[in-house]
N, C-alpha and C positions, 0 to 999 in steps of 0.2 A: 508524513515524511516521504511513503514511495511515491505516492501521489507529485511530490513537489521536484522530487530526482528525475522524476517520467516525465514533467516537464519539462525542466532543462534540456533532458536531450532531446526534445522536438529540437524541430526548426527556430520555431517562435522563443522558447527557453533558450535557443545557441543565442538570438540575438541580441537577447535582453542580456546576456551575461558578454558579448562583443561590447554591447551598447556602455552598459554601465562598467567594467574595465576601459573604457577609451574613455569614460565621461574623469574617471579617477585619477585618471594617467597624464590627463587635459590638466588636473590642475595640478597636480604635479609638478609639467615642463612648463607653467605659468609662475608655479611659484620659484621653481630653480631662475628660471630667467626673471623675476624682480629680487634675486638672490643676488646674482651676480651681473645685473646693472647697476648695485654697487660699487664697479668697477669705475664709473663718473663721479662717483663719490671721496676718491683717493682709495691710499693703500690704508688708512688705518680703520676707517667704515668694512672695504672688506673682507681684510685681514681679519677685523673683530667677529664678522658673521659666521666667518668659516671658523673661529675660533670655537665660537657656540657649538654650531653642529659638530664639531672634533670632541667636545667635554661631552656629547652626549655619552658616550662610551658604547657600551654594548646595544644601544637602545638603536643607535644612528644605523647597525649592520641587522637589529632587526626586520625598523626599516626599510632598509635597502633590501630587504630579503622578502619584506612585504612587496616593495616594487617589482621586484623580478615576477613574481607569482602571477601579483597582476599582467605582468607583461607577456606572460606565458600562455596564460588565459586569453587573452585577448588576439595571440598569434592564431594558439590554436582554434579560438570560435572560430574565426577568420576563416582559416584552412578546411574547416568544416564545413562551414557556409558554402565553401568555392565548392565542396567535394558533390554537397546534395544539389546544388545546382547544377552542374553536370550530369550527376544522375537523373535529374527531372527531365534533360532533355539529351540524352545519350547521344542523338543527328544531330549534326551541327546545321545550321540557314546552309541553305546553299548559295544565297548572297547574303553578307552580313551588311549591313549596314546601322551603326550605330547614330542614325541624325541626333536620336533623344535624349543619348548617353553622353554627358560632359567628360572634356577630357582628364580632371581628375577621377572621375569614377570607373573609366576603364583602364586608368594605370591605378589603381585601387594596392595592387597585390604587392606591382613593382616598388611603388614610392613605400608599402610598407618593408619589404625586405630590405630595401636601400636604407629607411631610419632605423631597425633593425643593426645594421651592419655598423653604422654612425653611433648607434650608443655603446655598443660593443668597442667601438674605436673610439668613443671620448672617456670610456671606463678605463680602457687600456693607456690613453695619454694623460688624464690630469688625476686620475685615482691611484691607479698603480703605479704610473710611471715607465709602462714598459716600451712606450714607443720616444717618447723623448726626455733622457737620461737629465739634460742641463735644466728643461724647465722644472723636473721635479725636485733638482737637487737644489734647487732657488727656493724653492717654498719649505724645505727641512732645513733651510740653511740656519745654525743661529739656534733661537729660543722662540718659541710659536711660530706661527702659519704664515707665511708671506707668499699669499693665491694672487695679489695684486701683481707681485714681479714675475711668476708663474705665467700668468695669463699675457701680458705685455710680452714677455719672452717668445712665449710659445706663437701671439699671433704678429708677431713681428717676422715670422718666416711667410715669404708671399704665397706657398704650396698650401701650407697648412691654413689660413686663413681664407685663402679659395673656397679650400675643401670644407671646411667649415658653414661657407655663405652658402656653397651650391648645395650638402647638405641639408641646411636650415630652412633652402627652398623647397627643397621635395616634402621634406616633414610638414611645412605650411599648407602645400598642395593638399598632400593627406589630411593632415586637420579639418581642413575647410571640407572636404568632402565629407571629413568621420563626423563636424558640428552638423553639419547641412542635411547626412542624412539618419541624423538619431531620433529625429522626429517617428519617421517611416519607421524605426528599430523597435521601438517603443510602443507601436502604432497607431501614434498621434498625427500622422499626416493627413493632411486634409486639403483641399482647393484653398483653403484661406489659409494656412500655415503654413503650404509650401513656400514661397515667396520668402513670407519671413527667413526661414528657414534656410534659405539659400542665405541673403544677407547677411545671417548672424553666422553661418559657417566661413563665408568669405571676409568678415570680421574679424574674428578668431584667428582664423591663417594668418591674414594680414599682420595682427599684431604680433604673432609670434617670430613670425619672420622678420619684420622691422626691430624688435626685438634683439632679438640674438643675432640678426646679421651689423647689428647699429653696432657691437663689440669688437669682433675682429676687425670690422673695417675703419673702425675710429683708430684703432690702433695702427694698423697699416697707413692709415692717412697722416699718423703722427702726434694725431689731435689727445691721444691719452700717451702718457709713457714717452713722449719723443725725445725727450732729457735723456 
């Protein structure tokens, strides 16, 4: 057991525990999002989904409280990571030049405090309700869950919808760099798996962002909810 603590806090132990909370977290905002692309389904498909996860009762805030953990975990390996890697090299280049480094991997830090900031702020609009009073009071209106006239509500404001899409891009960015380099986390990387490895992380983004940005903007287009 000290044996297995002493290696978490290496280096090597910080990234396997980054690696595998982002791998957790990955299907998480995979399965939230074939959750609520229900939304092409009507209101009564995901009216009914959200019904489910609501009857969970005390299990759903377990959950959610398992989620945090992970999320916390995975900020802090992160901040960790950045802390010893500065300590490895206290001088900075005296010319930096990043040819090697893709542009997701040097905003690594940024794109993650930004989806940080964005979960925080979809907890606060479609969870509690504290940022927009009418779409929450749309989905307690009544007798059960109505998250279909919630969501139409809510991305029917052009601000909010934006924010949302440009959101769902930087979170993509990140993904694709968090898939592409878990390999290297893990330390499976290799000349023949690099490659892969990019593809499947650019993959990943990909869908997630097609994804989640296909909801707000179908509804700003009209094409869901326009009635």
């Amino acid at each position: 057991m000290i044996r297995l603590c002493d290696g978490l806090k290496s280096s090597i132990g910080t990234k396997f525990l980054m690696a595998a909370s982002g791998v957790l977290l990955l299907g998480f905002v995979l399965a939230h999002m074939l959750g609520n692309l229900q939304l092409f389904l009507g209101a009564e498909a995901l009216d009914g989904y959200a019904q489910k996860l609501q009857d969970m009762g005390p299990l759903l805030w377990v959950a959610r409280a398992g989620l945090l953990g992970l999320l916390l975990l995975h900020v802090f390996s992160a901040l960790k990571l950045t802390r010893q890697n500065r300590a490895a090299r206290p001088v900075p280049y005296a010319m930096h030049r990043p040819f090697q480094a893709s542009y997701a991997s040097r905003t690594m830090v940024m794109t993650g405090v930004i989806a940080l900031a964005f979960i925080g702020y979809h907890l606060l609009h479609f969870t509690f309700g504290a940022v927009d009073s009418d779409s929450y009071a749309l989905a307690h209106a009544g007798s059960g869950l109505h998250v279909h006239a919630m969501m139409v509500h809510a991305f029917q404001q052009p601000l909010v919808a934006i924010a949302y899409m440009l959101a769902n891009a930087l979170l993509a960015l990140h993904i694709a760099h968090g898939v592409g380099s878990l390999f290297q986390s893990l330390g499976l990387n290799s000349a023949r798996t690099r490659g892969c490895a990019t593809c499947l992380g650019k993959g990943v983004g990909a869908l997630v962002f097609i994804g989640n940005v296909s909801m707000p903007l179908a509804v700003l287009a009209g094409w869901v909810g326009g009635n």
